[in-house]
C-alpha positions in Angstrom: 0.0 0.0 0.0 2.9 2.4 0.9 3.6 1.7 -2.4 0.9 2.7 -4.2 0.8 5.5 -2.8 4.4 6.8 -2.9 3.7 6.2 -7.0 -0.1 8.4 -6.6 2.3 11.0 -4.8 4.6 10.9 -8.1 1.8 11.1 -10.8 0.3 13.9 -9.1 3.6 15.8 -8.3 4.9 15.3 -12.4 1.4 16.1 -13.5 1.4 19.5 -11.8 4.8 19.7 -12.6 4.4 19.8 -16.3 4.4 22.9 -18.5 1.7 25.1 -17.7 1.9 29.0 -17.7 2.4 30.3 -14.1 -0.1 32.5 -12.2 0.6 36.2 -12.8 3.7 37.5 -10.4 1.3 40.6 -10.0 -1.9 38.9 -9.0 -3.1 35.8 -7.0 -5.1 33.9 -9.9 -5.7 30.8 -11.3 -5.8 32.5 -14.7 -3.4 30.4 -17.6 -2.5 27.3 -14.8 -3.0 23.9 -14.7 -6.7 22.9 -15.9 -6.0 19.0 -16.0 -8.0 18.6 -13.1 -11.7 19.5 -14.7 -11.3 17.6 -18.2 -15.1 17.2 -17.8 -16.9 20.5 -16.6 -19.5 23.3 -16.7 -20.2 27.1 -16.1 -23.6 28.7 -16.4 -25.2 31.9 -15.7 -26.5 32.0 -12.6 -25.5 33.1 -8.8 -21.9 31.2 -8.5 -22.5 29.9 -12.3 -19.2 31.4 -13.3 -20.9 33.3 -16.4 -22.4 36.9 -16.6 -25.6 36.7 -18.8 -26.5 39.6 -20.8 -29.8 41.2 -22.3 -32.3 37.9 -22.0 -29.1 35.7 -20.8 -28.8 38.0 -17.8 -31.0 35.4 -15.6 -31.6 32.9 -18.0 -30.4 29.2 -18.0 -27.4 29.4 -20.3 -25.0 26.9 -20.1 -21.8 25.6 -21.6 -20.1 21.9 -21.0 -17.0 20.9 -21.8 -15.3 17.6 -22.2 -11.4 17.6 -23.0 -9.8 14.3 -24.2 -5.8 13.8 -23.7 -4.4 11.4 -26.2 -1.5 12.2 -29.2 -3.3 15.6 -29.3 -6.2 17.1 -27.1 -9.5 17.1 -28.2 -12.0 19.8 -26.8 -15.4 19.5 -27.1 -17.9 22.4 -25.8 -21.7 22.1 -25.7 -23.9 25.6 -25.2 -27.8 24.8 -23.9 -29.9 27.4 -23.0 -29.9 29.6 -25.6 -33.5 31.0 -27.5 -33.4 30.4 -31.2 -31.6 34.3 -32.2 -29.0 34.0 -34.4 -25.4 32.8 -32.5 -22.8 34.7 -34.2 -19.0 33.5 -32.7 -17.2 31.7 -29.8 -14.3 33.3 -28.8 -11.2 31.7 -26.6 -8.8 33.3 -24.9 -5.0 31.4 -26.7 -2.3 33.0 -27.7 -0.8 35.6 -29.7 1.3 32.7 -31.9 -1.8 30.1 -32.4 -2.3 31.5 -36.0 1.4 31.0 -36.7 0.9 27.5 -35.4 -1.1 25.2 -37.8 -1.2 22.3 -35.1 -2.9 25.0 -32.9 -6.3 24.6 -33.6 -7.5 21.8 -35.9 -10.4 19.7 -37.2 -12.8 22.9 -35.9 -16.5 21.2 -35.9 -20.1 22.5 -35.4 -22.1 19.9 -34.6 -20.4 17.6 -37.0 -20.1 20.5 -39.5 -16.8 22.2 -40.2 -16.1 25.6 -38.5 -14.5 28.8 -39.6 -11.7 29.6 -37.5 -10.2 32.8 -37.2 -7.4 34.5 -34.9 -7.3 38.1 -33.0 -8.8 40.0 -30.7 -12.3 39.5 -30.2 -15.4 40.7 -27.6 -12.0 41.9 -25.4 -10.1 39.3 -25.5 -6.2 39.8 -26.9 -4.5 36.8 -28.6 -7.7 34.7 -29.1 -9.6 32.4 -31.3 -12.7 32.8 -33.2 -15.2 30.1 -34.4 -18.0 30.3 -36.2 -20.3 28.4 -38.1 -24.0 28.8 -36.3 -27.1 29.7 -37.7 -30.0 29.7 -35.1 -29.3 27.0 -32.9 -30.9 26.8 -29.5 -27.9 24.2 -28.6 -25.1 23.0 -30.3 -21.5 21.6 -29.8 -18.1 23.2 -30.7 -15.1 20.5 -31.1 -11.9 20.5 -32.2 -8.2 19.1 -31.5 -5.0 21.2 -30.5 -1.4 20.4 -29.7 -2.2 22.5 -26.1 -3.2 20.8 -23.0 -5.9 22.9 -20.9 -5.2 26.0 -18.9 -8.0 28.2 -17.1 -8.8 31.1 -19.2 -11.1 33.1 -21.1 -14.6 32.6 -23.0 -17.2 34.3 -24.8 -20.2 33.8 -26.4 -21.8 36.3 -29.0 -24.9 36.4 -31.3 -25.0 39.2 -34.1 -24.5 42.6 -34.6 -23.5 45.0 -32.2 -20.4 45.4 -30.3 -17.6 42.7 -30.0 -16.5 43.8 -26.6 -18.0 42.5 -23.3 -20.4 45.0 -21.7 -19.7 47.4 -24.0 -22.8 50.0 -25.2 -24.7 47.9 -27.6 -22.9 44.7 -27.0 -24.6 41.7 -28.0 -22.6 39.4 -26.1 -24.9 36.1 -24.6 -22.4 35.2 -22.1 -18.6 36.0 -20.6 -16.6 34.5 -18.2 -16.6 36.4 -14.9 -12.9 37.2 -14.9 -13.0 38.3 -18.5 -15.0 40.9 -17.0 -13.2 41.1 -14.0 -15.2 40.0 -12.3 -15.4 37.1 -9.5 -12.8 35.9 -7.5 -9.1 35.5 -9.4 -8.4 32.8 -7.0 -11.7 31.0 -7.7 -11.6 28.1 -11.2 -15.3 28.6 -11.7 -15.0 32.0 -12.6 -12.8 30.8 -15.6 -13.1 28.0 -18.4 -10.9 25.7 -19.4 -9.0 25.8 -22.6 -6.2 25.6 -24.7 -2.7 26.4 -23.3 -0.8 29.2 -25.2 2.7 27.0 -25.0 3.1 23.9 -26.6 4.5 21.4 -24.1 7.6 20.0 -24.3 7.8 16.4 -26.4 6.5 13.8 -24.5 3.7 15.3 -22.0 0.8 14.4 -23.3 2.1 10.9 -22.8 2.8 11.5 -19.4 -0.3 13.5 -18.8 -2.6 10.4 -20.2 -0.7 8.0 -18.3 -1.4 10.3 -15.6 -4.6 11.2 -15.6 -5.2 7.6 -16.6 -3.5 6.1 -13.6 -5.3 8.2 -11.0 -8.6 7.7 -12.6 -8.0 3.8 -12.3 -6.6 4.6 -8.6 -9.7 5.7 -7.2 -12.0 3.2 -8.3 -13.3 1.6 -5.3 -11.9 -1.5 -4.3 -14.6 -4.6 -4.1 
């Protein structure tokens, strides 16, 4: 048993050991760290929710969940519910400045099955970010694709059409933000961010370590009979 758990203590220590941006030296946040511990999650709108709502999203039941797969690359998946049946415009990520010199950044961009546009800038206040689009009047609907990041906690928005592309900004027509892309909710706090892609590719070899990992804790903690 000591055993065991001297090699849990390892795969825990090299999994949060592995190349993830740092919290900012100027502020205590969780913002571009480690996100390997919510492969499966959710934010919504809603008191604690991690998402600000606006115009008919400001109480409403918006939701997005996310399911992030780590094999030879890392596939994301996303799925909005919630939403009325106006016209969804864009999902913007917060990356990286580099992802659109970095063909491996973000591929095989899907909506619903359907290829996505996929576009790079700044976006509904976000710097360095990634743009996909592809809806047309959905009242739910999945966004996928793969990327040669594994997941940090950063950035989302949600957008239908027309108006501003900035969060909050006079005639925005933003659905949904993440609370710290607003600023928001408590830095210190992961539901006030989402998870997604990394803006450094990590080092040859980690995302064999990270599934063996992740896969070896998982298998761990099943209960014993």
């Amino acid at each position: 048993m000591q055993g065991l758990s001297a090699v849990r203590g390892f795969v825990s220590l090299a999994i949060a050991a592995l190349v993830f941006l740092p919290p900012s030296a100027s502020a205590l946040s969780v913002y571009g760290t480690d996100a390997s511990g919510e492969l499966v999650g959710s934010r919504d709108v809603g008191v604690g929710g991690g998402l600000k709502g606006f115009n008919s999203y400001d109480n409403g039941s918006f939701q997005v969940d996310w399911v992030i797969t780590i094999g030879a690359s890392v596939h994301y998946a996303y799925t909005f519910t919630g939403l009325s049946a106006n016209d969804i415009s864009n999902v913007v990520f917060d990356l990286s400045n580099d992802c659109d010199l970095d063909p491996l950044c973000v591929t095989h961009a899907l909506i619903d099955g359907s290829a996505a546009t996929v576009e790079y800038g700044d976006f509904s206040g976000v710097t360095g970010a990634v743009k996909l689009e592809g809806i047309d009047g959905e009242e739910g609907f999945t966004y996928e694709f793969d990327s040669n990041r594994l997941p940090v906690y950063g950035h989302m928005a949600i957008k239908d059409g027309g108006g501003s592309e900035t969060c909050m900004a006079p005639g925005a027509s933003n659905i949904a933000c993440s609370n710290q892309l607003l600023g928001i909710g408590d830095p210190e706090d992961i539901i006030n961010f989402v998870a997604r892609p990394n803006g450094v590719v990590p080092e040859p070899g980690t995302f064999l370590l990270v599934g063996l990992g992740v896969g070896f804790l998982a298998v761990s903690r099943r209960p014993r009979r």
